[in-house]
N, CA, C and O atoms as a GROMACS GRO file, in nm:
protein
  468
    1UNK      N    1  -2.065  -1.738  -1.353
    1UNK     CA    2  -1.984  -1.619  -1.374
    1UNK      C    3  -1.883  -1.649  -1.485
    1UNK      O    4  -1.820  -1.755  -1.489
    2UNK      N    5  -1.871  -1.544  -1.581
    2UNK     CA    6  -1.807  -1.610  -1.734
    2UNK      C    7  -1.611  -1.538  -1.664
    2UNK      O    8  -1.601  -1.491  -1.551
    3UNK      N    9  -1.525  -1.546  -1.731
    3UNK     CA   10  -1.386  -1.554  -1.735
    3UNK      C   11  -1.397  -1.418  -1.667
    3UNK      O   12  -1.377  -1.388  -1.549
    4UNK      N   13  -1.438  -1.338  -1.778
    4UNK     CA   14  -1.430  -1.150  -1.756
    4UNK      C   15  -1.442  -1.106  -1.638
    4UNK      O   16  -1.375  -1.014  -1.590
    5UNK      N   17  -1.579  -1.203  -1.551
    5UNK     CA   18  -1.625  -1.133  -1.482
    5UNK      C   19  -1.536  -1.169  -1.360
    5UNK      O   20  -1.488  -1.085  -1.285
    6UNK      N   21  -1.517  -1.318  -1.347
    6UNK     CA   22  -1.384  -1.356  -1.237
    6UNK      C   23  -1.288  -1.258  -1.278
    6UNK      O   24  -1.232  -1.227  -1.173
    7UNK      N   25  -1.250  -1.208  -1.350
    7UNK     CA   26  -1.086  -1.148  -1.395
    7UNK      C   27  -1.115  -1.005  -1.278
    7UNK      O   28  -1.046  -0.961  -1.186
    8UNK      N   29  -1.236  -0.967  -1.327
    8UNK     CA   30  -1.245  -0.810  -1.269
    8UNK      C   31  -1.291  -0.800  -1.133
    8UNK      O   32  -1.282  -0.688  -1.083
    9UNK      N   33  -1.354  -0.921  -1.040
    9UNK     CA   34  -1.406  -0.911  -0.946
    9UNK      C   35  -1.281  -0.921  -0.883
    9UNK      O   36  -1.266  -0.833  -0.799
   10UNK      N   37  -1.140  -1.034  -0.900
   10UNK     CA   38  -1.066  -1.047  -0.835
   10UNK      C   39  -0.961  -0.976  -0.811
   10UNK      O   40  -0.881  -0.998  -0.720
   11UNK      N   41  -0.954  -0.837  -0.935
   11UNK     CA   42  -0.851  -0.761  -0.951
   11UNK      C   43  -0.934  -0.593  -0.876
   11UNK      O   44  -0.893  -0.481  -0.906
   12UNK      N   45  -1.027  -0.613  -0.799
   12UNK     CA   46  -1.048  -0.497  -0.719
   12UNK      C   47  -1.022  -0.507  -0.591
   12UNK      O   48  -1.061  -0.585  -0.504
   13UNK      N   49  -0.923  -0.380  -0.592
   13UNK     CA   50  -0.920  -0.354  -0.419
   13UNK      C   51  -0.951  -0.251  -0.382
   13UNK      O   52  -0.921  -0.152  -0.448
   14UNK      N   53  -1.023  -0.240  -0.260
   14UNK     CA   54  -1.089  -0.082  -0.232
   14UNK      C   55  -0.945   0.011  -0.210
   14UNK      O   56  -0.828  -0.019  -0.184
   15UNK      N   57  -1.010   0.127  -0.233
   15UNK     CA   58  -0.884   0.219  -0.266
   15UNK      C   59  -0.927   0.355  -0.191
   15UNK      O   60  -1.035   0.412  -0.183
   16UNK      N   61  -0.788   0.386  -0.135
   16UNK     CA   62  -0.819   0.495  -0.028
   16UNK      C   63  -0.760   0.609  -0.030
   16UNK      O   64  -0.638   0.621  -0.039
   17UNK      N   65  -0.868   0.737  -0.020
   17UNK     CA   66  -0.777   0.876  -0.027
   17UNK      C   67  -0.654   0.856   0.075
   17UNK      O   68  -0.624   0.782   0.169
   18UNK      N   69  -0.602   0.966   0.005
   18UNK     CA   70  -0.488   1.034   0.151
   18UNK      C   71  -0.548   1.080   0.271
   18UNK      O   72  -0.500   1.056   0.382
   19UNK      N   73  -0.634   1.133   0.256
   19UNK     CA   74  -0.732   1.205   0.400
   19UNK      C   75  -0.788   1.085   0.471
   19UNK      O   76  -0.769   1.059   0.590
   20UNK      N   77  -0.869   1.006   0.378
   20UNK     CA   78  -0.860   0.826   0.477
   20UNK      C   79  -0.784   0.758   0.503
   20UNK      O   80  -0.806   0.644   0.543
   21UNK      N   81  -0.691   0.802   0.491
   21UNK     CA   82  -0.586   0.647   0.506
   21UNK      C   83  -0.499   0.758   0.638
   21UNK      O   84  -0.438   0.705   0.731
   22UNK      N   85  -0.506   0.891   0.628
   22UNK     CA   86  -0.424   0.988   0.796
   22UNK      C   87  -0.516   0.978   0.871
   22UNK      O   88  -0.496   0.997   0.991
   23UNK      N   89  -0.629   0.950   0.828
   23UNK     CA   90  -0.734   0.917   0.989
   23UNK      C   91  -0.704   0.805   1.039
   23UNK      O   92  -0.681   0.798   1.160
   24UNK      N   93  -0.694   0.664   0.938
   24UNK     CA   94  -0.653   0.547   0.993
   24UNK      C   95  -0.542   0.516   1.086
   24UNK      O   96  -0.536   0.439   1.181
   25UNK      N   97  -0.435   0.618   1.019
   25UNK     CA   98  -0.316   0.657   1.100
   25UNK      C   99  -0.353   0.692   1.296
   25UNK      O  100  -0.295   0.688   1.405
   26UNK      N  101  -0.405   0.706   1.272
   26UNK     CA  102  -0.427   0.755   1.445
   26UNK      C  103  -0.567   0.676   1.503
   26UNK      O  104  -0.637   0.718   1.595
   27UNK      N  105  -0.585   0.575   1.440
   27UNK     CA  106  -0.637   0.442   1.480
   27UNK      C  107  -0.583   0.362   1.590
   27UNK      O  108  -0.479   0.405   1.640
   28UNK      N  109  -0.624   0.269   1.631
   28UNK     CA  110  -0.571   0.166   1.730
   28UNK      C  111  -0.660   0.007   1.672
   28UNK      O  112  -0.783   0.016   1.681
   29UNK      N  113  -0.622  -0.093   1.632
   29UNK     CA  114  -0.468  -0.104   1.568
   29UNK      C  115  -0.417   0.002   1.482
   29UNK      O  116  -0.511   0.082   1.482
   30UNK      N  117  -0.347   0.040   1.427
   30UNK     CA  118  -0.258   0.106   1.336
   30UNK      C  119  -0.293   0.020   1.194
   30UNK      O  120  -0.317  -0.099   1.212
   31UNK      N  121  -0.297   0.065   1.069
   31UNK     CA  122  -0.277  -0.029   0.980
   31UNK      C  123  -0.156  -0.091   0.930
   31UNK      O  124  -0.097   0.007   0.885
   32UNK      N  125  -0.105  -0.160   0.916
   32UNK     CA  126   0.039  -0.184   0.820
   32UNK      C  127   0.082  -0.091   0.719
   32UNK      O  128  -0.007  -0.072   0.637
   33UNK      N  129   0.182  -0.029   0.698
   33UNK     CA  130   0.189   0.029   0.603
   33UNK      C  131   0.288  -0.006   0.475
   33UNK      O  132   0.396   0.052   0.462
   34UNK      N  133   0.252  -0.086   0.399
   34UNK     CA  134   0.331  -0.120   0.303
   34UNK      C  135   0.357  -0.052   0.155
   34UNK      O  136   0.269  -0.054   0.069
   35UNK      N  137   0.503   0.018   0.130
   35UNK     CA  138   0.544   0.084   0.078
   35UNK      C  139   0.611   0.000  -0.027
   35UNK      O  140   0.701  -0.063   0.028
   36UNK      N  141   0.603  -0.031  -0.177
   36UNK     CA  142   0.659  -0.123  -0.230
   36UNK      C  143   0.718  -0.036  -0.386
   36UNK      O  144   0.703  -0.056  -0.507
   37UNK      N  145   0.771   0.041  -0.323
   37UNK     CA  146   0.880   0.153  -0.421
   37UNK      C  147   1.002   0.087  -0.412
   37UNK      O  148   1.022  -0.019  -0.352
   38UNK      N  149   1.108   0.172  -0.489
   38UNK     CA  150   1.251   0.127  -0.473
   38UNK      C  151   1.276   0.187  -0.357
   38UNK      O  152   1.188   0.229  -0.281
   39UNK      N  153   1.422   0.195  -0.332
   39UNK     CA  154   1.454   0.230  -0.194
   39UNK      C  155   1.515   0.372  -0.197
   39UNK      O  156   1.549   0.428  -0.093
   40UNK      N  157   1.530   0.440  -0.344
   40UNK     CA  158   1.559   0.565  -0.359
   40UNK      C  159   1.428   0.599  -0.365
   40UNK      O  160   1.417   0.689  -0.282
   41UNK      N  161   1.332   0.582  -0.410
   41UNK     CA  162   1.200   0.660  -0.409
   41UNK      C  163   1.120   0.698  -0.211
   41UNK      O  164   1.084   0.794  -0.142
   42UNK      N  165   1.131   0.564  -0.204
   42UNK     CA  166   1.114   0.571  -0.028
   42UNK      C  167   1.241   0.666   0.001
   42UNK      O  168   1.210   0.747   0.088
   43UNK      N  169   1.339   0.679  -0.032
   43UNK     CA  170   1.484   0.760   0.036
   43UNK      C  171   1.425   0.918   0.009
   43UNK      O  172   1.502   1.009   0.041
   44UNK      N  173   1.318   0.949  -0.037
   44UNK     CA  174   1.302   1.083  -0.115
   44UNK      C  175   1.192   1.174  -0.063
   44UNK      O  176   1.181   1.295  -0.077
   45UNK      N  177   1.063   1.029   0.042
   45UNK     CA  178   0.993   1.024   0.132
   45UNK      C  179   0.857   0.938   0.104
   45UNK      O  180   0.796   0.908   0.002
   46UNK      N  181   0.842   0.916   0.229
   46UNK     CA  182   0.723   0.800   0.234
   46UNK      C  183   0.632   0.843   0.389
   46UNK      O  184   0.643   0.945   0.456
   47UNK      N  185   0.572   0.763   0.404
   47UNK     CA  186   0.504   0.808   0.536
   47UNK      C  187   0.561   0.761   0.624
   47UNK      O  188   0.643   0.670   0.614
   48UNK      N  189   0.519   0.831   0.753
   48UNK     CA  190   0.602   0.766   0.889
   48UNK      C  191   0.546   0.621   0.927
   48UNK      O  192   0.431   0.578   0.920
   49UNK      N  193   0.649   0.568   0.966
   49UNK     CA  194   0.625   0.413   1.005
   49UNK      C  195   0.549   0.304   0.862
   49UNK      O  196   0.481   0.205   0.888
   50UNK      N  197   0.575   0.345   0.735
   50UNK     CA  198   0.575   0.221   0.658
   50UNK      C  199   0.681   0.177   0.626
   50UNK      O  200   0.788   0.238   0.626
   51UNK      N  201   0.656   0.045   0.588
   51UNK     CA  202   0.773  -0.033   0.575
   51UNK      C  203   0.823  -0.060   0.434
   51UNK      O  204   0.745  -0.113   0.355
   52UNK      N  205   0.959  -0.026   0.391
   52UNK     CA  206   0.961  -0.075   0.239
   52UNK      C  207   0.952  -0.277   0.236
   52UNK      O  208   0.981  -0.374   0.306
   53UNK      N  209   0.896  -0.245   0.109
   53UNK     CA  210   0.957  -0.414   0.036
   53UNK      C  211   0.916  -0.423  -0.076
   53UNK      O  212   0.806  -0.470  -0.105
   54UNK      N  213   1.020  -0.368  -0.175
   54UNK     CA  214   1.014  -0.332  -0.309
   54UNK      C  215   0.910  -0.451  -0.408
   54UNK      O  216   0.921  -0.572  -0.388
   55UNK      N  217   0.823  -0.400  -0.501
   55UNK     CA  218   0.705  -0.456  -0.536
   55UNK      C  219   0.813  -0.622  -0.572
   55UNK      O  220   0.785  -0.736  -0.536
   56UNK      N  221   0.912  -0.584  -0.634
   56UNK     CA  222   1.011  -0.715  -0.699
   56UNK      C  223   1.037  -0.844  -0.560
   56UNK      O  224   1.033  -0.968  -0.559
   57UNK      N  225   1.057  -0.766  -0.481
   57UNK     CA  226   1.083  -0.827  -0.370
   57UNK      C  227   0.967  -0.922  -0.273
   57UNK      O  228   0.978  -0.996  -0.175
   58UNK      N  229   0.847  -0.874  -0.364
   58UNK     CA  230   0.706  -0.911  -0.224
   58UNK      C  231   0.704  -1.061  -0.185
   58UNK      O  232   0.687  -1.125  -0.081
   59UNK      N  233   0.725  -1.086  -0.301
   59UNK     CA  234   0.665  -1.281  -0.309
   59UNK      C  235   0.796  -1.370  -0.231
   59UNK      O  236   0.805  -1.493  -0.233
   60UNK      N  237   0.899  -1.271  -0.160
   60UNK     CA  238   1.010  -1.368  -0.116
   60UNK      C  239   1.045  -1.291   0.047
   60UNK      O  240   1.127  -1.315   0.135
   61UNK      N  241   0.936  -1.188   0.029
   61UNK     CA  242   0.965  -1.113   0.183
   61UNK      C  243   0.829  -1.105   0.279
   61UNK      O  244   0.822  -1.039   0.383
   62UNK      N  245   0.706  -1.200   0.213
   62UNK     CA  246   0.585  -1.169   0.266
   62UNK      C  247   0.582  -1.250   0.433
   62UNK      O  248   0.487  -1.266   0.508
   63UNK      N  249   0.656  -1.270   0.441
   63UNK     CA  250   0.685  -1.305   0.589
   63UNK      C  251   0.695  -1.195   0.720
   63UNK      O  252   0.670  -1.196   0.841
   64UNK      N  253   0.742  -1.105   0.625
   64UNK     CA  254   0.751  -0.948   0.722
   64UNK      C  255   0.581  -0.878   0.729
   64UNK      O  256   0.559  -0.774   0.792
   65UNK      N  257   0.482  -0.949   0.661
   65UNK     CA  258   0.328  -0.845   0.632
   65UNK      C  259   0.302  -0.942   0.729
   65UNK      O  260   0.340  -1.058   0.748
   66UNK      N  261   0.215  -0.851   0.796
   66UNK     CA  262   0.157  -0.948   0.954
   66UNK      C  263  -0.013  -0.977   0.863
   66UNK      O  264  -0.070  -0.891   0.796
   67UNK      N  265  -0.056  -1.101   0.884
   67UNK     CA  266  -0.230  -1.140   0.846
   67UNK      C  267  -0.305  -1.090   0.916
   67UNK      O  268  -0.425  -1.085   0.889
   68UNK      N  269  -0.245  -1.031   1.043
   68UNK     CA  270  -0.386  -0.971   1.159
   68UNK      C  271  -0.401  -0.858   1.178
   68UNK      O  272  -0.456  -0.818   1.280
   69UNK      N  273  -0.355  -0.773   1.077
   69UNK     CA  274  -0.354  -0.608   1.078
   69UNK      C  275  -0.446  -0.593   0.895
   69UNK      O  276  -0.462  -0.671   0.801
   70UNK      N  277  -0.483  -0.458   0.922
   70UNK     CA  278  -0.501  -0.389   0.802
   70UNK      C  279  -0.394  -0.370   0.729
   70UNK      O  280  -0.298  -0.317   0.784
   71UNK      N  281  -0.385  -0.409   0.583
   71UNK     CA  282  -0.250  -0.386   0.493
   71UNK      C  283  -0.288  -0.311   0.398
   71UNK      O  284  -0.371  -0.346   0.315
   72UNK      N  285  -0.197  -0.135   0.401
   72UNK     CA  286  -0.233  -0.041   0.308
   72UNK      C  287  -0.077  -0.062   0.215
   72UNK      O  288   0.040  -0.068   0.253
   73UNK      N  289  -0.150  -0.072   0.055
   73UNK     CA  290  -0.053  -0.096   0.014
   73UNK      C  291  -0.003   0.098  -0.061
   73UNK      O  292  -0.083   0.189  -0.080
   74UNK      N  293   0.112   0.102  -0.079
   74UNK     CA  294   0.171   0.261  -0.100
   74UNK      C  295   0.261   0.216  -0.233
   74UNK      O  296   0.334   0.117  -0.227
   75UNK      N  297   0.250   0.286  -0.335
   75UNK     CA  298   0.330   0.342  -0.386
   75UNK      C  299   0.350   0.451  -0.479
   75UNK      O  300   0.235   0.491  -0.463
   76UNK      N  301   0.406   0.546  -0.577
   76UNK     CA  302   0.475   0.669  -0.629
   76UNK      C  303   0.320   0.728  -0.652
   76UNK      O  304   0.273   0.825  -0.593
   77UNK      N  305   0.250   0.639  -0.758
   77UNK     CA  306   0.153   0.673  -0.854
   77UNK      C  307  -0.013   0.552  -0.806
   77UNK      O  308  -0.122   0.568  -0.860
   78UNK      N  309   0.004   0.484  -0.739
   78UNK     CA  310  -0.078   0.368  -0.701
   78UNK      C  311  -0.102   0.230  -0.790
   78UNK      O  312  -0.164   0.126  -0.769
   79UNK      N  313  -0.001   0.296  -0.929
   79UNK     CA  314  -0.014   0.132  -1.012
   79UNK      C  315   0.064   0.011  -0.940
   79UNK      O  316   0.008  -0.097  -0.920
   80UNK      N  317   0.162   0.030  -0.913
   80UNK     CA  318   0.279  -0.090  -0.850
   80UNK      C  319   0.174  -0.130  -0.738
   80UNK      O  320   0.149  -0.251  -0.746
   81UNK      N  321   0.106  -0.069  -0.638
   81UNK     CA  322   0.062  -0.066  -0.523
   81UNK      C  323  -0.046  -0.142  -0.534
   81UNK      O  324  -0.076  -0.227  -0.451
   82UNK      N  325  -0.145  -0.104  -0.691
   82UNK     CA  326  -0.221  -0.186  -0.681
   82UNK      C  327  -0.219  -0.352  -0.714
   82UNK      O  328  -0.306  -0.438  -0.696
   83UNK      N  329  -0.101  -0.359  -0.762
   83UNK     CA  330  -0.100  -0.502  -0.828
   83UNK      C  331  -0.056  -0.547  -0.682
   83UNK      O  332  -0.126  -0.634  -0.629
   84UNK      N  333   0.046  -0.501  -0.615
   84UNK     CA  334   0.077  -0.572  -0.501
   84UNK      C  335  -0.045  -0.608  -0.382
   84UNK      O  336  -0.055  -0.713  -0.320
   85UNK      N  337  -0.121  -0.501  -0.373
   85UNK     CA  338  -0.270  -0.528  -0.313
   85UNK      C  339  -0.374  -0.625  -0.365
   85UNK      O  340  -0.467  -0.669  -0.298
   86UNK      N  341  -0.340  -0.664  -0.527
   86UNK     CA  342  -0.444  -0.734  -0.560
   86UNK      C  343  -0.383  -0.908  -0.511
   86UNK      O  344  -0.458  -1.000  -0.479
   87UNK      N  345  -0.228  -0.914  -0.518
   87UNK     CA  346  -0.136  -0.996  -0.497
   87UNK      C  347  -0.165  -1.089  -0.332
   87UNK      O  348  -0.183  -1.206  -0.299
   88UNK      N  349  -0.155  -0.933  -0.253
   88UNK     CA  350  -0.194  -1.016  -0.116
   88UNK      C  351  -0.342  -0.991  -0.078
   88UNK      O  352  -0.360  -0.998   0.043
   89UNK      N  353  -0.458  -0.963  -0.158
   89UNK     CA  354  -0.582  -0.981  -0.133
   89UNK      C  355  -0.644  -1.146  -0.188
   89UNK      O  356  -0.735  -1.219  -0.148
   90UNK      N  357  -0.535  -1.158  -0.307
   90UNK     CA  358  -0.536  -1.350  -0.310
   90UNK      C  359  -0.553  -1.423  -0.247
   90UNK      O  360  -0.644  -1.505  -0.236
   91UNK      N  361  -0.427  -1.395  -0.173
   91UNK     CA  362  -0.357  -1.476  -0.015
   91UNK      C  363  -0.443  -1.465   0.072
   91UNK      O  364  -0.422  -1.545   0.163
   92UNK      N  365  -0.570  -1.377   0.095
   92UNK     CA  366  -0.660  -1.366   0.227
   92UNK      C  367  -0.636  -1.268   0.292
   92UNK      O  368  -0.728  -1.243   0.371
   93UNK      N  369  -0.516  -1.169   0.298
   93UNK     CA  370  -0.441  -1.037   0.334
   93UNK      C  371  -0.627  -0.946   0.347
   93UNK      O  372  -0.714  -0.959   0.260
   94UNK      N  373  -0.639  -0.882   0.444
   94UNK     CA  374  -0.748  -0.751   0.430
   94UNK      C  375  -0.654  -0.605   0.387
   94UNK      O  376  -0.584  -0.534   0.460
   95UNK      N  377  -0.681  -0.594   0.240
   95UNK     CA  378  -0.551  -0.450   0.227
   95UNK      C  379  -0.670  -0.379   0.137
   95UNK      O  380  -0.786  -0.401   0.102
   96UNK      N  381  -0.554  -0.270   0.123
   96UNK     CA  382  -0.630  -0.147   0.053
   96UNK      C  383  -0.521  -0.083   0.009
   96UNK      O  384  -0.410  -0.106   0.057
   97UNK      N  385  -0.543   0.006  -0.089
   97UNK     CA  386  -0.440   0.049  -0.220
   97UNK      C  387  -0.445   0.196  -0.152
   97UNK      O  388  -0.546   0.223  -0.087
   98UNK      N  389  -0.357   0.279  -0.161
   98UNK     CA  390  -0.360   0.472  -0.148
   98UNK      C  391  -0.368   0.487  -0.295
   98UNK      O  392  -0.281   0.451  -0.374
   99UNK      N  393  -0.471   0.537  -0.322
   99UNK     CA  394  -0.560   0.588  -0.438
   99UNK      C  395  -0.436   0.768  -0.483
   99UNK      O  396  -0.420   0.887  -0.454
  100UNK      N  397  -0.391   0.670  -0.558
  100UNK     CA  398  -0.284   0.810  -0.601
  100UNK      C  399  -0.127   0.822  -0.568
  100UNK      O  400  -0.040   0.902  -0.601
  101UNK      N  401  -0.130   0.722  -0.500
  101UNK     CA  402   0.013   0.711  -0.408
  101UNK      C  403   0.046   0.822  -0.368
  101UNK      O  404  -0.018   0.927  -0.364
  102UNK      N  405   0.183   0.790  -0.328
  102UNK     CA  406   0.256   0.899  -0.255
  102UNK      C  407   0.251   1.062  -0.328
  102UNK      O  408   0.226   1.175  -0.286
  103UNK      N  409   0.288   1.006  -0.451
  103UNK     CA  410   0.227   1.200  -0.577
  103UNK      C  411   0.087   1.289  -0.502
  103UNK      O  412   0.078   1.408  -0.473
  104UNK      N  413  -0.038   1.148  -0.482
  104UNK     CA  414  -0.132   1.241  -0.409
  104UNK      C  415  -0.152   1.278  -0.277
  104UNK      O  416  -0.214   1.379  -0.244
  105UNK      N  417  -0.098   1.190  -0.190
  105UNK     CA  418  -0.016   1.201  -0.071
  105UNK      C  419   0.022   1.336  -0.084
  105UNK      O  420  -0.074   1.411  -0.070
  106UNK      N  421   0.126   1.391  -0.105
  106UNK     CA  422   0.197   1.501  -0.162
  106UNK      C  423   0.118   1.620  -0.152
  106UNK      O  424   0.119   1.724  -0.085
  107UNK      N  425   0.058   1.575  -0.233
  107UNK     CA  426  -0.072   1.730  -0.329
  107UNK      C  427  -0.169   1.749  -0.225
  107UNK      O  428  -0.245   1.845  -0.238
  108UNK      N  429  -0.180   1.684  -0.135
  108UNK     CA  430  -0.274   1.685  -0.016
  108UNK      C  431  -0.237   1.782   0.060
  108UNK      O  432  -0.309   1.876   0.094
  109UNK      N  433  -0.085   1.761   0.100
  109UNK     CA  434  -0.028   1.843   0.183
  109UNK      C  435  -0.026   1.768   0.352
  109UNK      O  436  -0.049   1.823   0.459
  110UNK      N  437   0.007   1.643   0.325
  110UNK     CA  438   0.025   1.557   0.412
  110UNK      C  439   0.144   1.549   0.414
  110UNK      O  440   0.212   1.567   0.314
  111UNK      N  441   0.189   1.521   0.527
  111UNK     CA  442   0.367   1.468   0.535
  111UNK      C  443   0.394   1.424   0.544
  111UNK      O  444   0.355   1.336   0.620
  112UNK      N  445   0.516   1.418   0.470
  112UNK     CA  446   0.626   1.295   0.438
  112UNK      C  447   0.764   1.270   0.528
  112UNK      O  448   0.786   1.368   0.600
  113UNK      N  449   0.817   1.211   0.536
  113UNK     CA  450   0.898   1.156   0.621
  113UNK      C  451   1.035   1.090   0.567
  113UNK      O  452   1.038   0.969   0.546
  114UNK      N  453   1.176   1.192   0.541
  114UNK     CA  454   1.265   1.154   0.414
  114UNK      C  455   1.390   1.049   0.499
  114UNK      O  456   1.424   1.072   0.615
  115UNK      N  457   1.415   1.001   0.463
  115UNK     CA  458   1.533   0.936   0.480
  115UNK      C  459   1.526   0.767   0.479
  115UNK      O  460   1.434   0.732   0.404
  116UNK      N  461   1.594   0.656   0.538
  116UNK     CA  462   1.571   0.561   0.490
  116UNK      C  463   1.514   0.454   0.650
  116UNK      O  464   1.485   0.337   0.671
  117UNK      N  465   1.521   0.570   0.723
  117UNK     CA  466   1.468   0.529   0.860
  117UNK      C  467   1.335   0.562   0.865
  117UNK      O  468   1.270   0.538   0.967
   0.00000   0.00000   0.00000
């Protein structure tokens, strides 16, 4: 396998509508929900029960992402989200990106959940 092809195999993470990722929601386990916006963007709304830890912050707070759950990574637009998903799919993490972030979240007509609780 030449450079390119390691570069691109390792930088995919499966990526999930909004409509898949509210079914997962009412799963058992639950998935993790990791939200890695600032804390005014989460302050503005995010989904119920994810957790912030700003993308800057991941590599010194990954102690809070549990290894034995599903880890959906969230954020505005899904770029930040995806680097952080490709970040803990390194590590052995099982995650998945919201394909659109929270913007398509939004446009779905799924709900959001404002404040910092």
């Amino acid at each position: 396998m030449d450079l390119f092809s390691k570069f691109f195999k390792q930088s995919s993470v499966n990526q999930l509508e909004p409509d898949q990722l509210h079914s997962l929601l009412n799963q058992s386990p639950r998935p993790f929900l990791l939200d890695v916006r600032t804390a005014g963007e989460f302050k503005n709304g995010h989904i119920q029960g994810a957790v912030l830890i700003p993308l800057d912050e991941l590599t010194t707070r990954m102690g809070r992402i549990p290894k034995s759950r599903e880890i959906i990574c969230i954020c505005e637009s899904g770029s930040r989200s995806s680097m952080a998903a490709r970040q803990l799919s390194s590590l052995g993490y099982k995650v998945n990106n919201l394909r659109g972030g929270m913007n398509r979240w939004q446009r779905t007509g799924l709900q959001v959940k404002k404040g910092m609780a």
